[in-house]
Structures are given as C-alpha cells and as structure tokens.
FITI-577769 format. One line per 5 residues: number of its first residue (from 1); their letters; for each residue x, y, z of N, C-alpha, C. Coordinates in pm, whole numbers, plus 50000, padded with zeros to 5 digits. Example, Ala and Ser with C-alpha at 12.3 -4.5 7.8 and 13.67 -1.06 7.14 Angstrom:
BEGIN
1	as	51319/49431/50780/51230/49550/50780/51320/49670/50780; 51285/49775/50708/51367/49894/50714/51290/50003/50787
//
This chain:
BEGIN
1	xxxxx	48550/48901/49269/48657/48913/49368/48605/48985/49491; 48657/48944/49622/48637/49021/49768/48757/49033/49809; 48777/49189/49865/48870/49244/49878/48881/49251/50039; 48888/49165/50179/48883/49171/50273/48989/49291/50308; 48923/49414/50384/49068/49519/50411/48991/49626/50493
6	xxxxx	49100/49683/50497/49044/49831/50594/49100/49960/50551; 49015/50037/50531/49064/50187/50452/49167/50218/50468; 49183/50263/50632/49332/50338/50671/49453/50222/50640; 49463/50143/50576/49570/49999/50605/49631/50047/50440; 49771/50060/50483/49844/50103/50396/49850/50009/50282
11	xxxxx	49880/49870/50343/49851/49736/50284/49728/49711/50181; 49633/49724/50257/49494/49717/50146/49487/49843/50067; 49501/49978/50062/49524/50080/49979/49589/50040/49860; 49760/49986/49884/49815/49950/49732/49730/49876/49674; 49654/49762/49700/49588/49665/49634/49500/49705/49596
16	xxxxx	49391/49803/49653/49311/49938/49526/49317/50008/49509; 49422/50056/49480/49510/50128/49419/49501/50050/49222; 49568/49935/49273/49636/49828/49142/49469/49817/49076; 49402/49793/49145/49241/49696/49113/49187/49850/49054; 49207/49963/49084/49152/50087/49046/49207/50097/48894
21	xxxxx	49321/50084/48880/49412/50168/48763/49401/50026/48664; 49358/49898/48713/49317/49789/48615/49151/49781/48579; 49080/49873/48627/48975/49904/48616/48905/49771/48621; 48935/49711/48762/48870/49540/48824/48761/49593/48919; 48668/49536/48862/48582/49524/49031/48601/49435/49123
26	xxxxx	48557/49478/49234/48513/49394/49321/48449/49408/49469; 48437/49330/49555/48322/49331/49671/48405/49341/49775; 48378/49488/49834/48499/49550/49979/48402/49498/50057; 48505/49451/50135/48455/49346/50309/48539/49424/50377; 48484/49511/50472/48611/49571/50575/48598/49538/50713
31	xxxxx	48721/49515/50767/48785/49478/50857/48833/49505/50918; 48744/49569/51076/48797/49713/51182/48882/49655/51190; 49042/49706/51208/49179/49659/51251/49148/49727/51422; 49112/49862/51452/49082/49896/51565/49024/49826/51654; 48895/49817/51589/48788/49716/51697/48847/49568/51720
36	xxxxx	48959/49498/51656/49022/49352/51640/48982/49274/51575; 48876/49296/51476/48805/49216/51378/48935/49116/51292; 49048/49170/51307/49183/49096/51229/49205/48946/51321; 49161/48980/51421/49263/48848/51523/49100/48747/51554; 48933/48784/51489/48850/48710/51501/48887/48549/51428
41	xxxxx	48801/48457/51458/48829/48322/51377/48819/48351/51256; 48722/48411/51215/48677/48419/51081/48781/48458/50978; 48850/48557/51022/48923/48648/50955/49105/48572/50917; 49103/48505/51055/49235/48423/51101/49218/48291/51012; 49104/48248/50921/49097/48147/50825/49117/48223/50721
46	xxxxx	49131/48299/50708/49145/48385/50571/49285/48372/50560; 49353/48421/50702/49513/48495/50721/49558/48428/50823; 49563/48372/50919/49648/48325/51004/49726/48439/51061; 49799/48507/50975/49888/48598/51045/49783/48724/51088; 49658/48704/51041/49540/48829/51086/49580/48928/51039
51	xxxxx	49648/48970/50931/49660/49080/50803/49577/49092/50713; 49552/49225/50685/49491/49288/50554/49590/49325/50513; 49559/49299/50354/49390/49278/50296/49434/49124/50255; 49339/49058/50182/49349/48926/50165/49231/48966/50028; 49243/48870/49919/49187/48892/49808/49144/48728/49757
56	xxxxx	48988/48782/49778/48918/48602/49717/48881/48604/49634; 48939/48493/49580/48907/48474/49408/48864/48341/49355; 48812/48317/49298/48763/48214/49210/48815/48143/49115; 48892/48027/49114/49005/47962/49064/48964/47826/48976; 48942/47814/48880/48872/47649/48873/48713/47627/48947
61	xxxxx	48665/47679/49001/48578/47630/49063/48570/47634/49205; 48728/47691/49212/48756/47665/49390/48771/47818/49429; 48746/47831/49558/48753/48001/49592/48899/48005/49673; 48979/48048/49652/49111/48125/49719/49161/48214/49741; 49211/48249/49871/49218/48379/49972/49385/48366/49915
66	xxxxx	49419/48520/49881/49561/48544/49846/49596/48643/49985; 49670/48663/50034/49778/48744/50136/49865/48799/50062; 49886/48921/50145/50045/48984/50141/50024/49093/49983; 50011/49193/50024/49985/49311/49925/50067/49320/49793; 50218/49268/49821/50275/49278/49698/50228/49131/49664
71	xxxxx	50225/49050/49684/50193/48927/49624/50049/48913/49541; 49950/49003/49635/49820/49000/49511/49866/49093/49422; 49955/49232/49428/49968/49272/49317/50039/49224/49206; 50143/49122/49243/50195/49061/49147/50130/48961/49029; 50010/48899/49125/49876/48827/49060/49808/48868/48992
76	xxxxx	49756/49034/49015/49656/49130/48981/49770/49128/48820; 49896/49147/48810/49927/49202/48696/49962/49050/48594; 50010/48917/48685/49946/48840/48558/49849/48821/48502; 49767/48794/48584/49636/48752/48545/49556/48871/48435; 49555/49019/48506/49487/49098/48392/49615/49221/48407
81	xxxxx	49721/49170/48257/49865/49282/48227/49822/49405/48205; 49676/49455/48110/49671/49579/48086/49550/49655/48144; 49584/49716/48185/49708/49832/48145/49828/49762/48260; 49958/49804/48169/50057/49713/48290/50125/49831/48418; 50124/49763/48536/50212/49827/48609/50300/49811/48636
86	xxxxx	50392/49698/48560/50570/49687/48587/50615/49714/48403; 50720/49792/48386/50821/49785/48290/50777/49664/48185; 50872/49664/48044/50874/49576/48001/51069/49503/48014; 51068/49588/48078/51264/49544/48071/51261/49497/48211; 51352/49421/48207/51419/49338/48313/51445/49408/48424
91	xxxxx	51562/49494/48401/51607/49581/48462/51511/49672/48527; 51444/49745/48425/51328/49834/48497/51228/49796/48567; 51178/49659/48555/51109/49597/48636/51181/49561/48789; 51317/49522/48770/51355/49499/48923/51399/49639/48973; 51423/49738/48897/51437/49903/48998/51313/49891/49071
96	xxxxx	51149/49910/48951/51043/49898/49062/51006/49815/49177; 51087/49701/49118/51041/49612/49272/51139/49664/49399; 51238/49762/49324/51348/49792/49447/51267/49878/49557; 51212/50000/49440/51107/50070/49516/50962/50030/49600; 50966/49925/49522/50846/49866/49620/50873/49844/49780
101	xxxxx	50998/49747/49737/51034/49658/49852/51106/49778/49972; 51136/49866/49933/51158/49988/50009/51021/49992/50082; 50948/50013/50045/50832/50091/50151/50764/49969/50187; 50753/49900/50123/50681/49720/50194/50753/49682/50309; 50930/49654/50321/50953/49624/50365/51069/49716/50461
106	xxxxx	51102/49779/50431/51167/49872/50476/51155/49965/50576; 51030/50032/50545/50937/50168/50639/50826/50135/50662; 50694/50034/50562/50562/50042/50649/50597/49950/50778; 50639/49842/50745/50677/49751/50926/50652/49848/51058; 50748/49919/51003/50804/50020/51126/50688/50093/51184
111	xxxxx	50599/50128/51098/50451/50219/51176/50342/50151/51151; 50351/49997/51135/50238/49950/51168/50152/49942/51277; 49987/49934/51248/49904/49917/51404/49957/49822/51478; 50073/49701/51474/50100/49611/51600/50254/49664/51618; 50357/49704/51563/50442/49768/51574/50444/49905/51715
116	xxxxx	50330/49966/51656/50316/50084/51740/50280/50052/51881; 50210/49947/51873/50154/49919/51997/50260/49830/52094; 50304/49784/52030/50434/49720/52080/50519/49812/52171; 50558/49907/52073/50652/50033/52110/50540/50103/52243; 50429/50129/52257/50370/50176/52330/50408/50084/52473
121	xxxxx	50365/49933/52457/50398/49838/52565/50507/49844/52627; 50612/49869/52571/50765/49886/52609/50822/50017/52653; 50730/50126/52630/50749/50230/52702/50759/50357/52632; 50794/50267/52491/50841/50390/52383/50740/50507/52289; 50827/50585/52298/50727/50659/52240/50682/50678/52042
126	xxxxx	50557/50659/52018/50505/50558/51904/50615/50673/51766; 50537/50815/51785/50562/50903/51736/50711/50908/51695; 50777/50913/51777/50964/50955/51787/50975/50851/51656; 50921/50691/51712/50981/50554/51701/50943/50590/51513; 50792/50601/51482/50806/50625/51363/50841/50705/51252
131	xxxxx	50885/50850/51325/50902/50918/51249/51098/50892/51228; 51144/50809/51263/51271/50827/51240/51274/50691/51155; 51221/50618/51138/51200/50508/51038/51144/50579/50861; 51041/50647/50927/50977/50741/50803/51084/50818/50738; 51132/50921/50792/51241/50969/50779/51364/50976/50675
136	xxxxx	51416/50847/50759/51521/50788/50682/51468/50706/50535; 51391/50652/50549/51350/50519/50476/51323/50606/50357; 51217/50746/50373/51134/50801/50254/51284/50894/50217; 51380/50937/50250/51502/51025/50227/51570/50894/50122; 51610/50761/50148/51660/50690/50032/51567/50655/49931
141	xxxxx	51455/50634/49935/51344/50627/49833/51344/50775/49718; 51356/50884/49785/51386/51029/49700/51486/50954/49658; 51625/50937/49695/51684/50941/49619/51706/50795/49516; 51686/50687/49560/51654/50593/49454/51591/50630/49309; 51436/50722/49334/51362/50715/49275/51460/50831/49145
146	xxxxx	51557/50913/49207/51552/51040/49152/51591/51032/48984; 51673/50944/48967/51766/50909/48799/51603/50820/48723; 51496/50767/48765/51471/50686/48748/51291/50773/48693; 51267/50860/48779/51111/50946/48810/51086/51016/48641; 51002/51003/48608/50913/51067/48522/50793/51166/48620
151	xxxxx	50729/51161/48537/50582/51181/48621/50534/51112/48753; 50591/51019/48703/50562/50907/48800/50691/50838/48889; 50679/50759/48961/50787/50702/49048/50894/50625/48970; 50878/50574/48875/50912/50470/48741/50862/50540/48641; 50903/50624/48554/50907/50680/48422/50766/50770/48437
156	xxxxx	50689/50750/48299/50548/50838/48264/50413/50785/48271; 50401/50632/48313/50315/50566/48318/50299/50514/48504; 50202/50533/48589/50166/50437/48739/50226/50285/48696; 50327/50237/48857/50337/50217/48832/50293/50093/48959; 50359/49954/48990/50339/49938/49136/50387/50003/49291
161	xxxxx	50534/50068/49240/50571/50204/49335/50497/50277/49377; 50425/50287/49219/50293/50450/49326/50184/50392/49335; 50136/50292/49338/50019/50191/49398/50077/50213/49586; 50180/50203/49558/50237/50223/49688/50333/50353/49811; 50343/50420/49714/50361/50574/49736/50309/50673/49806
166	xxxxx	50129/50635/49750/50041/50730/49771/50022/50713/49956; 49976/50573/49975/49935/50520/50133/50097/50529/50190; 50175/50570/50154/50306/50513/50267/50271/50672/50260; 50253/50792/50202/50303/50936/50219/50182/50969/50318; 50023/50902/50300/49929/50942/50386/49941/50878/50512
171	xxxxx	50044/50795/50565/50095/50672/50718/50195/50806/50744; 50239/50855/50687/50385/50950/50740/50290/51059/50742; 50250/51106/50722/50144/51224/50773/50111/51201/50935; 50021/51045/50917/49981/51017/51051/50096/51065/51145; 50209/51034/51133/50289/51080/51241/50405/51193/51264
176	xxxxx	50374/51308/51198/50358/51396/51166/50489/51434/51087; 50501/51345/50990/50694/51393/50850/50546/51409/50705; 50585/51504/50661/50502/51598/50575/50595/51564/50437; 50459/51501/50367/50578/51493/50212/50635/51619/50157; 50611/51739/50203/50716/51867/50132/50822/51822/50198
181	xxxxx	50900/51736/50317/51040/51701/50335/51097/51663/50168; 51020/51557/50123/51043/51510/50000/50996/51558/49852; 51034/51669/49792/50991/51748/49679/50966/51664/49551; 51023/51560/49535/51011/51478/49467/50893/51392/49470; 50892/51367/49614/50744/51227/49636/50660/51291/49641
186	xxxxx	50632/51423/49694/50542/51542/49663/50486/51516/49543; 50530/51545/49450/50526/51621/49313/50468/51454/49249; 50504/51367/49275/50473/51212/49233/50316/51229/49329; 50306/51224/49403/50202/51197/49507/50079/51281/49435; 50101/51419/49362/49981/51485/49362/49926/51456/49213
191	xxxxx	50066/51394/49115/50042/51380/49009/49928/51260/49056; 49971/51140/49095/49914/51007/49140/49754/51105/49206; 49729/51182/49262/49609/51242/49286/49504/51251/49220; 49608/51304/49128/49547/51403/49050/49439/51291/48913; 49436/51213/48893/49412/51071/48854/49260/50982/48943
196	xxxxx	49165/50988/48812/49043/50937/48929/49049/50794/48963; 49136/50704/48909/49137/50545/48979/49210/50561/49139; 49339/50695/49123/49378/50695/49266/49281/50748/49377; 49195/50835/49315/49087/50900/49368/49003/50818/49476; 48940/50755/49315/48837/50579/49391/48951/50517/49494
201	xxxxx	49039/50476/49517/49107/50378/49573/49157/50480/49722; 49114/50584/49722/49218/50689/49877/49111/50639/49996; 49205/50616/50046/49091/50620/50162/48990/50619/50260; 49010/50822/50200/48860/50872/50257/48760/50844/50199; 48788/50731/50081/48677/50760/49980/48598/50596/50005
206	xxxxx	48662/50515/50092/48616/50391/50119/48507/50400/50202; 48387/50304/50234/48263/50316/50273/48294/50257/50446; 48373/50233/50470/48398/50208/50629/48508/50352/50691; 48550/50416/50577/48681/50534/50641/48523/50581/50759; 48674/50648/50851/48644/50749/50984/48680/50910/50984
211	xx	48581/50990/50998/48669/51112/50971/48744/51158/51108; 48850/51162/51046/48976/51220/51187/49017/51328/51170
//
C-alpha cells in the first residue's frame, strides 16, 4: 500500500492513525499541500478534487487510488477487522460514525488549508473564522461523547473517533482553542497518546513534518 498525504493534514493523520493501530504497512508519498503539490497533474489523477490522502492498493492485479479519509477507513476495517475499530452493535457502531461525522464533516471543513484561504481572500479573518467553528463543533462532540466515553471516545477499546480526535485537537491548537476547554477530549487525547501506534502515526513523527 502507498499512502499519498501530508503530515500536518488532519485527513491523512486519521488514516495512520487506523493503518498504525491495524499494525499495516505501508509506503508514505508526501504531498507539500503548502508548496501546491495537491493541484499538480500527477496528484489530480490520483484525486481530482486534489485531496489528501489517497490510499493505493492492489486489487486483482489492478492498482486503485481510494479518497476521502473516512472512506479508506471504512475499507481499512473490512478488509483487515482485527483488531476492530467500530463496535460490534448496530447502534454503537452508528454513535461512532455520529462522532466521526462530527469532526469530518462538521468542524475540519471549517479550518481547512482552502477554507482559510478563502476566508483570507474575502477579507476575513482566518483565526476568529476558525476558532468559532472549533469551538462550537468540539463543545457538542464533549457532549455527545460524554454517556458514551470509556477510556476512549467509544467505550475501552480506539476507536475510528479517536483515529480522528487526536488530529482535529492538534488543527484547534493551530488556531489557538486548547483542548483543556474540553476535559473530556483532553483526558481521551492523552490516553490516545499515550499508546505507541498513535505515537508512529502524530505528525511530528512523519519524515516530511516541519518544525514550527
């Protein structure tokens, strides 16, 4: 497998995140989002929409580029279930996707690299714009998560929530809402730390990160 992505990309984080805690290898291709390496030809046959990460895999004989972070993780957990990261109940499986779809769709949009820049074009200011998306978005996630949290975001076991937890709490840093707002995602976040597949998968720990 090649994992086309870029360290700081909240997007490619969940996805090794999942590939860490399934103990998968594979071959990181990174992809300055800064420098525009996303909007090159090369990259735009991968994605069209010029998003990371994109995940190539070997199918039959044929090689295929997957998109869209929850969608390879949904792949990542048919294809290899254990260790699993969704529930075995119905129910508990669609709370986690509730939580997913919270920060997928809900709050990262809002402070993405073309989002921000947008808001920059129009006059606005990036900071204000994301931290009141962050804000709100990570304040119903506490409380979603709260009847529902073990150790973890979804009971005592990682789950796809905190595949996705960890990078949405280090994007809200970037603009300066501090997970002690949230005592809860805190306390999830350091457990998820504290764990060497989340370790391998942060970051700073990728071979293209920048120190800032």
């Amino acid at each position: 497998m090649k994992l086309y992505n870029y360290w700081r990309s909240g997007a490619s984080w969940r996805v090794r995140n999942a590939l860490a805690l399934k103990g998968l290898s594979f071959e990181y291709v990174a992809v300055n989002l800064l420098s525009g390496e996303q909007h090159a030809t090369a990259h735009r046959a991968r994605n069209p929409a010029g998003y990371v990460p994109v995940l190539e895999i070997s199918e039959e004989g044929r090689v295929e580029q997957l998109t869209q972070s929850v969608a390879i993780l949904e792949y990542l957990e048919e294809m290899h279930p254990a260790p699993p990261l969704l529930p075995e109940n119905p129910v508990a499986r669609a709370k986690v996707r509730g939580l997913v779809e919270l920060m997928n769709s809900g709050i990262q949009p809002f402070h993405n690299l073309s989002t921000i820049n947008s808001v920059k074009e129009l006059g606005g200011d990036p900071k204000l714009w994301a931290q009141k998306y962050l804000r709100s978005g990570l304040a119903a996630l506490e409380q979603l998560a709260g009847p529902v949290a073990g150790q973890f975001l979804f009971g005592e076991s990682p789950t796809f929530a905190d595949c996705c937890l960890v990078p949405q709490l280090y994007g809200a840093r970037r603009f300066g809402v501090e997970a002690q707002e949230f005592p809860l995602l805190a306390r999830i976040e350091a457990a998820c730390l504290s764990r060497e597949p989340f370790k391998r998968a942060h970051a700073d720990a990728q071979p293209d990160a920048v120190p800032v």
